[in-house]
N, C-alpha and C positions, 0 to 999 in steps of 0.2 A: 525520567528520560525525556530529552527535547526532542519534541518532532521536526522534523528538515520541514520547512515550512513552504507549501505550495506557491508556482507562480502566481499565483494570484492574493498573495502576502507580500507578495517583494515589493519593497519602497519605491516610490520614484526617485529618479537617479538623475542629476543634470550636471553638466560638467558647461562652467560660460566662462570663455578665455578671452582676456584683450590681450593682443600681440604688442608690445612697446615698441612706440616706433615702425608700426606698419599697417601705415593710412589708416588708423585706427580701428582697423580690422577687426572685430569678434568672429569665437568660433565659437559652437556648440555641440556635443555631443550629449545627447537627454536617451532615456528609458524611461515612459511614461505609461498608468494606468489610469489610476485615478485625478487627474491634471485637468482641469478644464480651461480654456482661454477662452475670455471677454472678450467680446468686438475689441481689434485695435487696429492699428494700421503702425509700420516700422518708418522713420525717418530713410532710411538703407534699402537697399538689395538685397529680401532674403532667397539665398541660394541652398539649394542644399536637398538631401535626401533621405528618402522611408527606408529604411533596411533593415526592419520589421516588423510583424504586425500589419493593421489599418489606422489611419489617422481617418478619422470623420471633421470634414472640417468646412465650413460655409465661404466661399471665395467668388468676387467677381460676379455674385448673383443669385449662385446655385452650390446646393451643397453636393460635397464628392466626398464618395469612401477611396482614400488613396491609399492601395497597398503597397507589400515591401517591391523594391525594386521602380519606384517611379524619383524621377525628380523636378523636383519642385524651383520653382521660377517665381517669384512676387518683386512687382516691382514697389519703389517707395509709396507709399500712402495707399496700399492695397488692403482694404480693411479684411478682416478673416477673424474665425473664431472658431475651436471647435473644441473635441475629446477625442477618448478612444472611441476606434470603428465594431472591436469586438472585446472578445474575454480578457483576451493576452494584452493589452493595449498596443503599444507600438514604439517603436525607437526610431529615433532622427540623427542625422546628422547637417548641420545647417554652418555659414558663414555669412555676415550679416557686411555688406561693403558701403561705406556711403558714398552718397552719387559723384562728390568729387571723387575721391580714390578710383571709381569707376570708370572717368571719364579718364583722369591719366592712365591707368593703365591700360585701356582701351585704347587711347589714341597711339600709345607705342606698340599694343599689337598688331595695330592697323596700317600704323606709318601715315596716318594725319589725324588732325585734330577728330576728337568728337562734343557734339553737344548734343542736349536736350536727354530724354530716359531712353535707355535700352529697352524694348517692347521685346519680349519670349513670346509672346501671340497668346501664347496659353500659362497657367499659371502650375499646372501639372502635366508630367510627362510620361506617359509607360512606357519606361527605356529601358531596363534589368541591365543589359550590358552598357551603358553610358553610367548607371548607376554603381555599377563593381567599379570601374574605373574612377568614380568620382569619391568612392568610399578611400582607395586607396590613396586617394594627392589629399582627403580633408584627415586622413590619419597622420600623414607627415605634417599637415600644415598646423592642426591642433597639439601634436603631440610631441614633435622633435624639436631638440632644445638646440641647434644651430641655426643662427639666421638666415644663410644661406642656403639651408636646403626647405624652411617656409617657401622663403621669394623663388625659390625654381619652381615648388608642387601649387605655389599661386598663380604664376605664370604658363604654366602647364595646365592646368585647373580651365583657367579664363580662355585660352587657348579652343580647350576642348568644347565649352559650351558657346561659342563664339562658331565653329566649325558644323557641330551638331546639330543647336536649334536653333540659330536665328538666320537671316539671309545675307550677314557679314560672313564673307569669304577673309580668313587670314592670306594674306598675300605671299608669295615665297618671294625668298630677299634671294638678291646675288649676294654670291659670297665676298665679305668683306674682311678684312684681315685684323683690325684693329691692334693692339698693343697686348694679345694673347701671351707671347713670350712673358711679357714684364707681370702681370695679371698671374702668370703660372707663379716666377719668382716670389711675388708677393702673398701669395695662399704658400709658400712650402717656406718662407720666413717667419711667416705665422702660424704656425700649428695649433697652436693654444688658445686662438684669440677666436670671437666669435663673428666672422667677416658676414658683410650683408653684398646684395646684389650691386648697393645702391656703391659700395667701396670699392668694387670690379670695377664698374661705369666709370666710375673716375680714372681707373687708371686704364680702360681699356676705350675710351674716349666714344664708345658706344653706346648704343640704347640698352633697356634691360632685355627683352628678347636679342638681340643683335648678340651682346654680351652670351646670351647661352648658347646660341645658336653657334656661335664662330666657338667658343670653349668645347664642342662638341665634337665641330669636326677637325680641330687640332688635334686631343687627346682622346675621341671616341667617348668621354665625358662629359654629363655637365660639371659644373663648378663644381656643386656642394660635394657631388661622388669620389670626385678627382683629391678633395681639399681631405676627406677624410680617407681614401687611399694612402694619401702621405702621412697622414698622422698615424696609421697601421704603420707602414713602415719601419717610422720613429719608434715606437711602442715597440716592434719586435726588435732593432736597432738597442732602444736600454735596456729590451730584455737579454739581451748579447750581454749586455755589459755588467749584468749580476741585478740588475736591478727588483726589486718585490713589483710585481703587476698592477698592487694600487697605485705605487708611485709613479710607475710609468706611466697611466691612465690618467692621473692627474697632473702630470709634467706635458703631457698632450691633450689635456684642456676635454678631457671624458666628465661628464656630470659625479660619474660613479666608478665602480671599477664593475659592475655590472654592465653598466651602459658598452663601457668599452668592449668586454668579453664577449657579448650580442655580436657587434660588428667588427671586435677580431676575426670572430669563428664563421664569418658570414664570408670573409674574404681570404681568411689561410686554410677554413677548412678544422680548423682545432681550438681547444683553447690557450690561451694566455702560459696556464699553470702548465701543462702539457708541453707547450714550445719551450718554456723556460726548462725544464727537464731535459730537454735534447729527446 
């Protein structure tokens, strides 16, 4: 008989994403026990949050047991090194930006240029509720497979820690009208295809905040929300029309026919096979 093997058997677990095509962005999601880091210091911006366990980790001088619920700030060439702080070890969630990517997106959340590094003041935060919030924009930005709904939870993400802990104030825009209508048309011609922020901008002659902000309060959406609204629709649409629910899910550009099912039933309430029944 095998024994269910205690948390303190369970492997380290790291999950490291480069996003294609998005400032070269890395994400990570790790589960760590037995892991230790060397002195190093990151080229990037490591961003990103404890959300569970302790990380024991030497930064900026002095070492800190950082438990679940803080977030973490380092800027480029911030040497650190550490382990686990207790038994359980600790899970992270982190986004690694480099300083250009930083600096463009910064300058369009700010509405001017920025230069030189972003200072956090502090390299760790005891925030618990900035931390749930920042758990949920690095789960879409790690995890969902449309580009457009990354670049919204990035831009929301940077947004947030721009507002929270540095002494940049995000500016409120007057509202601007930009080429919304055409922008709608274009996300419900494409259903299938995997639109990025940066193919809104174009067509809605706006910045990438400007772009979400005005998508917002045209349709009470952002983009990505709006863009897979309609592809529900379509799905329910071929399911009208006799169609099997994988097909439809893959004629509206679902990864799976699970993936689709997730956020059919998120948005009618049922699933797929259920509707197609009557």
């Amino acid at each position: 008989m095998t024994e269910t093997p205690t948390p303190l058997e369970k492997p380290d677990r790291a999950v490291l994403r480069r996003l294609p095509g998005f400032f070269a962005i890395e994400t990570l999601e790790a589960r760590y026990l037995r892991q230790s880091f060397k002195p190093h210091a990151h080229d990037e911006y490591l961003i990103g949050v404890i959300d569970g366990g302790v990380h024991s980790v030497w930064c900026r001088g002095e070492q800190n047991a950082v438990p679940a619920g803080s977030v973490v700030t380092m800027r480029p060439g911030d040497v650190h090194h550490g382990g686990a702080g207790g038994a359980q070890g600790w899970r992270q969630r982190m986004i690694y930006v480099p300083e250009a990517a930083m600096r463009t997106l910064l300058s369009d959340q700010l509405d001017r240029p920025v230069t030189g590094t972003l200072d956090f003041a502090s390299a760790f935060h005891a925030r618990p509720d900035l931390a749930r919030r920042f758990v949920d924009l690095h789960g879409t930005l790690h995890d969902a497979p449309q580009t457009l709904a990354r670049d919204t939870a990035l831009e929301a993400l940077l947004g947030l820690l721009l507002s929270e802990l540095t002494g940049h104030e995000v500016p409120s825009r007057p509202s601007v009208q930009g080429r919304i209508a055409d922008a709608m048309g274009f996300l419900d011609a494409h259903l299938a295809e995997d639109i990025s922020l940066e193919d809104l901008c174009q067509i809605t002659g706006l910045r990438r905040r400007q772009t979400i902000d005005s998508f917002r309060r045209a349709t009470g959406l952002p983009p990505h929300a709006w863009h897979l609204q309609r592809r529900i629709a379509r799905v329910k649409a071929l399911l009208d029309q006799g169609m099997a629910p994988a097909m439809a899910g893959a004629e509206t550009g679902f990864a799976d026919q699970s993936h689709m099912g997730r956020h059919f039933a998120a948005i009618t309430g049922t699933t797929p096979a259920a509707y197609a029944r009557g």
